[in-house]
C-alpha positions in Angstrom: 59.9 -48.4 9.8 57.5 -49.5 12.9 54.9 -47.2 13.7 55.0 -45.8 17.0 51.4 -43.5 16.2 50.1 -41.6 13.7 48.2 -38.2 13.7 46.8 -35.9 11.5 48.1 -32.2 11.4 45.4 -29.7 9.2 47.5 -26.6 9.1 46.0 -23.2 7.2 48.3 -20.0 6.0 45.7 -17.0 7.9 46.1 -13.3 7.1 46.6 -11.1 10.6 42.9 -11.1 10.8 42.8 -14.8 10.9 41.2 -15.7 7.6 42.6 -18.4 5.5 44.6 -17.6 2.5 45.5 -21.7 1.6 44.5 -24.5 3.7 46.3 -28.0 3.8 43.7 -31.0 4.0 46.2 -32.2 6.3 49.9 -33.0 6.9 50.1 -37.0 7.8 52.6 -37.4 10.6 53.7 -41.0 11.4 56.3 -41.2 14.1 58.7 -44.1 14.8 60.3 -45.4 18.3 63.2 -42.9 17.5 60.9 -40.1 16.8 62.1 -40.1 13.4 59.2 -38.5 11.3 57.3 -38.7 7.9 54.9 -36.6 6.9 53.0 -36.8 3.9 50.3 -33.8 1.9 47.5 -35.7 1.0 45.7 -34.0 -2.3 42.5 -35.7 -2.0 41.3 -38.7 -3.8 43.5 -40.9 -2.3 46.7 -38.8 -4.2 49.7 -37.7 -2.0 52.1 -34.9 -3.6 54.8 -35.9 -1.6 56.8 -37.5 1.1 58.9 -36.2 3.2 61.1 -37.7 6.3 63.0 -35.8 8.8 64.0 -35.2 12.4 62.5 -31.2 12.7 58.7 -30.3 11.7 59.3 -26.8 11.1 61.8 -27.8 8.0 58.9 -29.9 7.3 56.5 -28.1 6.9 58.7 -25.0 5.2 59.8 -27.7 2.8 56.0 -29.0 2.6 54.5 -25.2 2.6 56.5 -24.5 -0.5 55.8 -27.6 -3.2 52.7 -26.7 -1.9 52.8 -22.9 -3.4 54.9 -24.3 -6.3 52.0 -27.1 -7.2 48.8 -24.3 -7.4 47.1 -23.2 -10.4 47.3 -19.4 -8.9 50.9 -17.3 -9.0 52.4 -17.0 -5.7 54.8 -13.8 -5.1 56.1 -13.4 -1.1 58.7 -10.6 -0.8 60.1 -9.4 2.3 59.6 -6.4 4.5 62.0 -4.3 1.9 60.6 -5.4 -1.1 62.6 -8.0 -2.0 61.5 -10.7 -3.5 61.9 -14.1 -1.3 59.3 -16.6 -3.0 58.3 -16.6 -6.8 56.4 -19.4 -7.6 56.3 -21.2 -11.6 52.5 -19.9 -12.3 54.1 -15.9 -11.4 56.4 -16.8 -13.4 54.7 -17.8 -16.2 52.0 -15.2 -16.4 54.7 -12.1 -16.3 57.6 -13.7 -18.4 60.4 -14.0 -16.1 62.5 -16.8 -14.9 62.1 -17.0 -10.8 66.1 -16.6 -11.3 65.5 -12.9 -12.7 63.2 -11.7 -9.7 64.0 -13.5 -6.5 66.1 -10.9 -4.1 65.3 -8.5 -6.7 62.7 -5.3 -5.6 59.9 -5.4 -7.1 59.6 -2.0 -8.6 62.7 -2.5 -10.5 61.5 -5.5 -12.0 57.8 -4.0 -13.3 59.1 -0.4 -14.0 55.9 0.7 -15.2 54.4 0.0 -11.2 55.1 2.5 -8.5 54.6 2.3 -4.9 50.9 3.9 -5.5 49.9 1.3 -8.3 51.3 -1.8 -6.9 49.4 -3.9 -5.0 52.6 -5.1 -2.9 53.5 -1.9 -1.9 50.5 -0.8 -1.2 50.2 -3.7 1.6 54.1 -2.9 2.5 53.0 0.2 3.8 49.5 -0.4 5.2 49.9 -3.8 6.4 46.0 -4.3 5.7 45.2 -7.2 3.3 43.4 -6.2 -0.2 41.4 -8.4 -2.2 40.4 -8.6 -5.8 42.5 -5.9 -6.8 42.9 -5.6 -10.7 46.3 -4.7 -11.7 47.5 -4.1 -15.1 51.6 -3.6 -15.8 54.3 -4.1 -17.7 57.7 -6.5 -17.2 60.8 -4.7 -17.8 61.1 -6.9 -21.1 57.6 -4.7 -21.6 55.3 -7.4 -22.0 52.1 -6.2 -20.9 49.9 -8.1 -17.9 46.6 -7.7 -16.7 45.9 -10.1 -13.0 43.6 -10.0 -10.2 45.7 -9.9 -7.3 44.3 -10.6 -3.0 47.3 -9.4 -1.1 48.3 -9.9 2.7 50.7 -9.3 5.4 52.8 -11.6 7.1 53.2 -12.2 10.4 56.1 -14.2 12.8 55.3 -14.2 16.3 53.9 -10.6 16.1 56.3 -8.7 13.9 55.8 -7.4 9.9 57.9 -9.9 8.1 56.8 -9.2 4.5 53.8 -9.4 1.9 52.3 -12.3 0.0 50.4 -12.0 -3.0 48.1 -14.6 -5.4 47.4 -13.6 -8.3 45.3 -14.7 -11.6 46.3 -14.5 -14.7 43.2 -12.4 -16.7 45.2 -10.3 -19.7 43.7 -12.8 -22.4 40.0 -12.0 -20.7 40.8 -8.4 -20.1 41.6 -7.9 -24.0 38.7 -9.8 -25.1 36.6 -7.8 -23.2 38.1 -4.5 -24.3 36.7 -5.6 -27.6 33.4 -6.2 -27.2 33.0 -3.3 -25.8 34.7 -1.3 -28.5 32.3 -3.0 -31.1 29.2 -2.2 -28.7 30.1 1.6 -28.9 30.9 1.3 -32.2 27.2 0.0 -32.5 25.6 2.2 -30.1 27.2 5.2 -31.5 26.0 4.5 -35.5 22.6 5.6 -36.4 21.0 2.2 -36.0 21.0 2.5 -32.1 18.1 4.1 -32.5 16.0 1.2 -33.2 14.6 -1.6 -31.6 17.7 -4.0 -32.8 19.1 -4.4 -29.5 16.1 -6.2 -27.9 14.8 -9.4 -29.2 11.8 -10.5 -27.2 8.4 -9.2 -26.2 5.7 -10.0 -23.4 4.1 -12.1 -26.8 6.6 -14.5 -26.7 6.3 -15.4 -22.5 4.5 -19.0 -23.5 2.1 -20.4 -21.1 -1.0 -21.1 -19.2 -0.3 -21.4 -15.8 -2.1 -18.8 -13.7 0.8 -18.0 -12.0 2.9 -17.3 -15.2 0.1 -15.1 -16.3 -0.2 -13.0 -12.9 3.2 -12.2 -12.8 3.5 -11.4 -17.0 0.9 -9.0 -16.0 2.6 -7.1 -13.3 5.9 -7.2 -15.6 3.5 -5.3 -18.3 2.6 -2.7 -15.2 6.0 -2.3 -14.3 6.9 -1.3 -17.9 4.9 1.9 -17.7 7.5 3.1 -14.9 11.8 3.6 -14.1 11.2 1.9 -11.4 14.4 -1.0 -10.9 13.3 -4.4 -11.1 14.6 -7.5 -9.6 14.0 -10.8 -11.0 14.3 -14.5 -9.4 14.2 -17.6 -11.2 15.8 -21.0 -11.4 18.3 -21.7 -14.3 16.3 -21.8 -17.5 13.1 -20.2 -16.6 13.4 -16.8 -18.9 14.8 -14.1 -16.9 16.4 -12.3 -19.8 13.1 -12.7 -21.8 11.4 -11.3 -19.1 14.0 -8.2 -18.9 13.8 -7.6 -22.5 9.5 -7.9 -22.5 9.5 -5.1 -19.8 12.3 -3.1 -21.8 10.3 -3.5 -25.3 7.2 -2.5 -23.6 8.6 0.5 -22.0 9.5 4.1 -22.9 12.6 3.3 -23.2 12.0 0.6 -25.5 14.0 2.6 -28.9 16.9 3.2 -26.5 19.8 0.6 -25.8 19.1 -2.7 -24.0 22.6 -4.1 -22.8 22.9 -7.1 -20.8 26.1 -8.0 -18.8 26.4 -11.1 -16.9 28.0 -10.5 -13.8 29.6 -14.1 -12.7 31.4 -14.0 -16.1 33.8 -11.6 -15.4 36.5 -11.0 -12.5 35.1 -8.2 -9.9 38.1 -5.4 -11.0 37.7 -6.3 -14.7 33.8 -5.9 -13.9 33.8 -2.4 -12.5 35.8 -0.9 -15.7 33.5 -2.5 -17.8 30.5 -1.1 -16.1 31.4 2.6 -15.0 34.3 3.0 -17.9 37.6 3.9 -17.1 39.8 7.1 -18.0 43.4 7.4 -19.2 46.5 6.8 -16.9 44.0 5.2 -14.3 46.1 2.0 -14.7 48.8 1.0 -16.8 47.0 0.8 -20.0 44.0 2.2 -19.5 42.7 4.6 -22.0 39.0 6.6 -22.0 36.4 3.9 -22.4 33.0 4.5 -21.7 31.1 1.9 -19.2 27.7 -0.3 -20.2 26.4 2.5 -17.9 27.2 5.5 -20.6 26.2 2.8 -23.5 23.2 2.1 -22.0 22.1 5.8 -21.1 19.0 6.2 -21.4 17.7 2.5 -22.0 17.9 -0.5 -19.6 20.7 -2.3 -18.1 20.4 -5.8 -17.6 22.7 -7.2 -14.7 22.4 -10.9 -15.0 23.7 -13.2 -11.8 23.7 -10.2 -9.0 24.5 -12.4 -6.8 27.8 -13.3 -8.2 29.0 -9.8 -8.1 31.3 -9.0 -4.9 30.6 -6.8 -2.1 32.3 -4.0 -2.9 31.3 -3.2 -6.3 27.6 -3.4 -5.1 27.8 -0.7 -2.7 28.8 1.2 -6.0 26.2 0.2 -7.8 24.1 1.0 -4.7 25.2 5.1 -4.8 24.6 4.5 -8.1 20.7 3.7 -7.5 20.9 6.7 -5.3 22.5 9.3 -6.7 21.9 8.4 -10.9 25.6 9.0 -11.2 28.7 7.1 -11.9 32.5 7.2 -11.5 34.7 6.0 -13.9 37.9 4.3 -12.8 40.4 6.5 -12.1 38.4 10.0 -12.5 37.9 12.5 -9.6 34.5 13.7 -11.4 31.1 11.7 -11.5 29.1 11.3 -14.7 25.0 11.4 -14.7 23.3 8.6 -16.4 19.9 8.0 -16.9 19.6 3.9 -16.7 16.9 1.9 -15.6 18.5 -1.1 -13.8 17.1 -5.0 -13.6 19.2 -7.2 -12.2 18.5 -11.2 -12.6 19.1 -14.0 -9.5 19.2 -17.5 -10.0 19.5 -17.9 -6.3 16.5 -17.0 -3.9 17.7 -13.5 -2.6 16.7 -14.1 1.0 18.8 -16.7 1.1 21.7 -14.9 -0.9 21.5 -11.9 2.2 21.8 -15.0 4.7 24.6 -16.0 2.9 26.3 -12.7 1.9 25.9 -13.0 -1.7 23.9 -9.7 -1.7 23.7 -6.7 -0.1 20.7 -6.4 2.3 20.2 -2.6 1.4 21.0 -3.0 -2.3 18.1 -6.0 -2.5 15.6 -2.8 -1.0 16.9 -0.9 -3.5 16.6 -3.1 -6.6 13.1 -4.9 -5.3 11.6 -1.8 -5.9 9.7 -4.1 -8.3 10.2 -7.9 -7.3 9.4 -10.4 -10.0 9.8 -14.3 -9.1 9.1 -16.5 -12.2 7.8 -19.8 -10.9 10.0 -23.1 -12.3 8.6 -25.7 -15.1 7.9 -28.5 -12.0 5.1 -26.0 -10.6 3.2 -25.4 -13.4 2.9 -29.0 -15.3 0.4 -27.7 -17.6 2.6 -25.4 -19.3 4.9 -28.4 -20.2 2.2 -29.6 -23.1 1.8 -25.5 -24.4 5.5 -25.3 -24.3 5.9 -29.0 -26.1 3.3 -27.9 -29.3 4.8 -24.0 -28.9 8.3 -25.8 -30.0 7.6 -28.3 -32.0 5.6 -25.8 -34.1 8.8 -23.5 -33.6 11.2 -26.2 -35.0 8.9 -27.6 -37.4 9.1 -24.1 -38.9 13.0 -23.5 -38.5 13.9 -27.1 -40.0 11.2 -26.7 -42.9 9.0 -30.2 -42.2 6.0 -30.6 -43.3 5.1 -31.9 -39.8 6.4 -32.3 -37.0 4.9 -34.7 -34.1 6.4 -36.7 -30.4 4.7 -40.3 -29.5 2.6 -41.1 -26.6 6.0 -42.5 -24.4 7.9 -39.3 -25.4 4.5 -37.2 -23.9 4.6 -39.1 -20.7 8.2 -38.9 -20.0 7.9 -35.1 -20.6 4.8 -34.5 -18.3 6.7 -37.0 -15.2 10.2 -35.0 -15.4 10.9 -32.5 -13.0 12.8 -30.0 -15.3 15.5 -28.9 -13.7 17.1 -26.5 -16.3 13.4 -25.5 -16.5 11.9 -23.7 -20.0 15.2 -23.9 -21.5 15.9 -27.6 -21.3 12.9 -28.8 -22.5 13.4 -26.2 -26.1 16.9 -27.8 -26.3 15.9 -31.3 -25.8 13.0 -31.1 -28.2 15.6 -29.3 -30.7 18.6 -31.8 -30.5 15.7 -34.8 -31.0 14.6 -32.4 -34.1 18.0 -33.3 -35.3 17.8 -36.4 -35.0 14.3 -37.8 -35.8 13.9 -40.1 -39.3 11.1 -39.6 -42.2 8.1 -40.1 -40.7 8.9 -37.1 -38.5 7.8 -38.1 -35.3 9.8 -37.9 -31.7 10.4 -41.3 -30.6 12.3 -42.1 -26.8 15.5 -43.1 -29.2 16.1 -39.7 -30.2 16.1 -38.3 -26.4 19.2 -38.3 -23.8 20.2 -41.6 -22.3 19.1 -40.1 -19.0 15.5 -39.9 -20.1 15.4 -43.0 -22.0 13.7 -44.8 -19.5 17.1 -46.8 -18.4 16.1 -47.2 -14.5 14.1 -50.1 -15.6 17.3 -52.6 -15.4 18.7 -50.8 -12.3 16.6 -53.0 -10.0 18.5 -56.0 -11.2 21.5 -54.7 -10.5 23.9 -54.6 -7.1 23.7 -51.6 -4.9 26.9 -51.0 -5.8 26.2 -50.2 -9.6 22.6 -48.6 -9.0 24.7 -45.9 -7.1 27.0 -45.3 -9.8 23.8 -45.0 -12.5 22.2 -43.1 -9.7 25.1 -40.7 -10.3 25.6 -40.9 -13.7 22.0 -39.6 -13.8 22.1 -36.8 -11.7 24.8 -35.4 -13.0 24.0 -35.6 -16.9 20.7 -34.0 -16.1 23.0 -31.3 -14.3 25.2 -31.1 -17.0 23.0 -31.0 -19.9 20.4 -28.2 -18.1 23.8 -25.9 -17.1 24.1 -26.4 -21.6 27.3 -28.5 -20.4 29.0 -25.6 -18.9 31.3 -26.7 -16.0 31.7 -24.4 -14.2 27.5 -24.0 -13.5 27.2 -27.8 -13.2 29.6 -27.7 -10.5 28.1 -25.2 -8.6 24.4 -26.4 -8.8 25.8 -30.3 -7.6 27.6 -28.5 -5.1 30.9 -30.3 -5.9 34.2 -29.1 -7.2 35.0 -28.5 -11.0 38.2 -30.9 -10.9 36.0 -33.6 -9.2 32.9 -33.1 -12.0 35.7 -33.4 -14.8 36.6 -36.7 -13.6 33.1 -37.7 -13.2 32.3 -36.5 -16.4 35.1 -38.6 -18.1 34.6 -41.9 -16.0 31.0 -41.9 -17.3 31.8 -41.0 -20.8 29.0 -38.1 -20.7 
């Protein structure tokens, strides 16, 4: 075909207030002297999904729109403005058991009996026309298999007029029964007589290592705050002891023979996350059954909210009534509960920044930063990094029964020259894994550290520019990777890149 011009069409699928539901990088058009047409869905990477050739672009990019829906990870479910089912993508279907054949032009209530027009997230949109995100929603098929998903839901629009509802959903009924569990066996723990002991809190102010006179300032307003119910909120890189803090201040308080619970807040879905901190009540949701929150568990004691900032907007103006009031509201009741609780919440992110960037809630941060605790990283207080080298050496000489336990010189100055990113907590599991792997004579020696920190930029000068970028890389991200304790999904987010693209790194480089 000669090539008459080419052009580049982005094209986004926007809710009626104009935000983006799905984006296309960009549909490729390439038209001919006829104005015959090809256009092409580029996936990034250099990968195209598909090609497509025809004489219309809206067939196109209807045709386009929908192996587009039928490609993502996330189940798609349009139906029309009656109900009816008019898109069912494979991911729906294979989250609720049944065959796209079963549902399309089907309504949807008959399909999941156990939904009704005040449950289901689809009907609730049908009738407002107002987009809802993050809603949990648990149900049954009418085979009765039982699904838990968090569903965002919006109305569509064609030139002006209601045409229908379309819904993404993720699939969370594996992580929803999980959860149910550990929380069952920590009211089964909380409840037995041994929840009145100090068994729920691990560390005190003794075991904050260090020298720095920073470090020591702020362990000594932590010990002030004890005395107090004040909340606390406490910032700090990756790795830098925010918990140990939380759990000093907790031992050292009045509170100290009442429960200590921690919940991390990126690690759960925002709907899942309310249930599990204010408790739910039966009938609330298909399901749900009276479960007390971490909230009730924790009455009394502290709660520990780990990664505030990852928690959504709307379940933080609960917790802010919450701060306000000293009461809670369990899903689906019509009464409030009192709890007595002292809250600390942890950031890895500097908070100011997190209000620029709507992570948290400007009047929730005055709320918590009652008392404000910032715990300074392992780069700014270098002489910390030899207390903390003999404090685990000494620890791991101990736990691995040597006689003793010693690093050379090299080892020393590579430790004292690295910047530290996963902070305390990297340089404990560095020192632990080369523990593991040391010979007789007992000493830590540069072969038993990481490749990244065995010295390995000496050849890089020889090399072109073309491979110093790639072991440039490599390095970056196995430091990442090895201070996030090789989580993905926290290595991703601290390089700032996306988890499909640090899988492939992480393969080419065989880290």
């Amino acid at each position: 075909m000669e090539k008459y011009f080419t052009e580049y069409i982005p094209y986004t699928i926007t809710s009626e207030r104009g935000e983006p539901i799905y984006s296309s990088p960009a549909l490729k058009k390439i038209a001919n002297k006829d104005n015959r047409s090809t256009y092409s869905y580029s996936l990034g990477e250099g990968k195209i999904l598909t090609i497509y050739t025809a004489e219309g672009i809206d067939d196109v990019i209807k045709h386009n729109i929908k192996q587009i829906l039928d490609s993502i990870n996330e189940g798609i479910h349009i139906v029309n403005d009656q109900g009816e089912t008019i898109f069912y993508n494979p991911m729906m279907a294979e989250m609720e058991g049944i065959g796209a054949h079963e549902v399309l032009n089907k309504k949807v209530l008959a399909m999941f009996p156990s939904l009704t027009p005040e449950t289901s997230t689809i009907h609730k949109v049908l009738k407002s026309k107002k987009a809802m995100y993050d809603q949990l929603q648990s149900y049954t098929n009418y085979k009765g298999r039982g699904i838990t998903t968090i569903n965002s839901t919006f109305p569509l629009y064609n030139s002006g007029d209601f045409v229908g509802v379309l819904e993404v959903s993720k699939n969370i009924t594996r992580l929803k029964e999980l959860s149910e569990k550990v929380i069952d066996l920590q009211q089964k723990l909380y409840s037995s007589n041994g929840s009145k002991k100090k068994k729920d809190c691990w560390y005190t102010f003794t075991d904050i290592v260090g020298e720095d006179i920073d470090l020591k300032t702020i362990k000594e307003y932590a010990k002030r705050a004890a005395a107090s119910n004040s909340p606390v909120l406490i910032y700090g890189e990756t790795g830098t002891g925010k918990e140990l803090f939380a759990q000093s201040i907790h031992s050292e308080s009045k509170r100290s023979n009442k429960p200590f619970i921690a919940q991390n807040c990126a690690a759960l879905p925002e709907g899942l996350l309310e249930g599990i901190l204010f408790g739910t009540v039966k009938g609330s949701f298909t399901g749900a059954i009276d479960r007390p929150g971490l909230f009730q568990q924790a009455n009394g004691g502290t709660l520990l909210l780990d990664e505030l900032n990852s928690m959504g907007f709307e379940l933080q103006a609960k917790l802010l009534r919450v701060l306000q009031n000293g009461r809670i509201r369990p899903v689906g009741a019509t009464k409030e509960i009192d709890v007595d609780v002292r809250i600390i919440a942890t950031t890895n992110a500097d908070p100011y920044q997190s209000i620029l960037e709507k992570k948290i809630r400007e009047d929730l941060y005055y709320r918590l930063a009652v008392v404000n605790i910032e715990i300074p990283p392992l780069r700014r207080r270098k002489q910390d990094i030899t207390v903390l080298m003999e404090h685990f050496l000494y620890k791991y000489k101990n736990k691995f029964r040597l006689a003793n336990l010693d690093m050379d010189k090299d080892v020393k100055e590579i430790f004292l020259n690295y910047s530290w990113p996963g902070n305390v907590r990297e340089l404990e599991h560095i020192i632990e894994g080369a523990v593991n792997l040391i010979d007789g004579d007992n000493i830590i020696k540069t072969i038993h550290l990481p490749k990244f920190l065995q010295g390995g930029w000496s050849t890089v000068q020889q090399s072109t520019l073309t491979n110093q970028v790639k072991d440039f890389e490599k390095n970056i991200i196995s430091q990442a990777y090895y201070a996030c304790n090789r989580n993905i999904s926290k290595t991703a987010q601290r390089l700032g890149i996306s988890r499909q693209s640090l899988q492939y790194k992480i393969k080419k480089y065989d880290l």
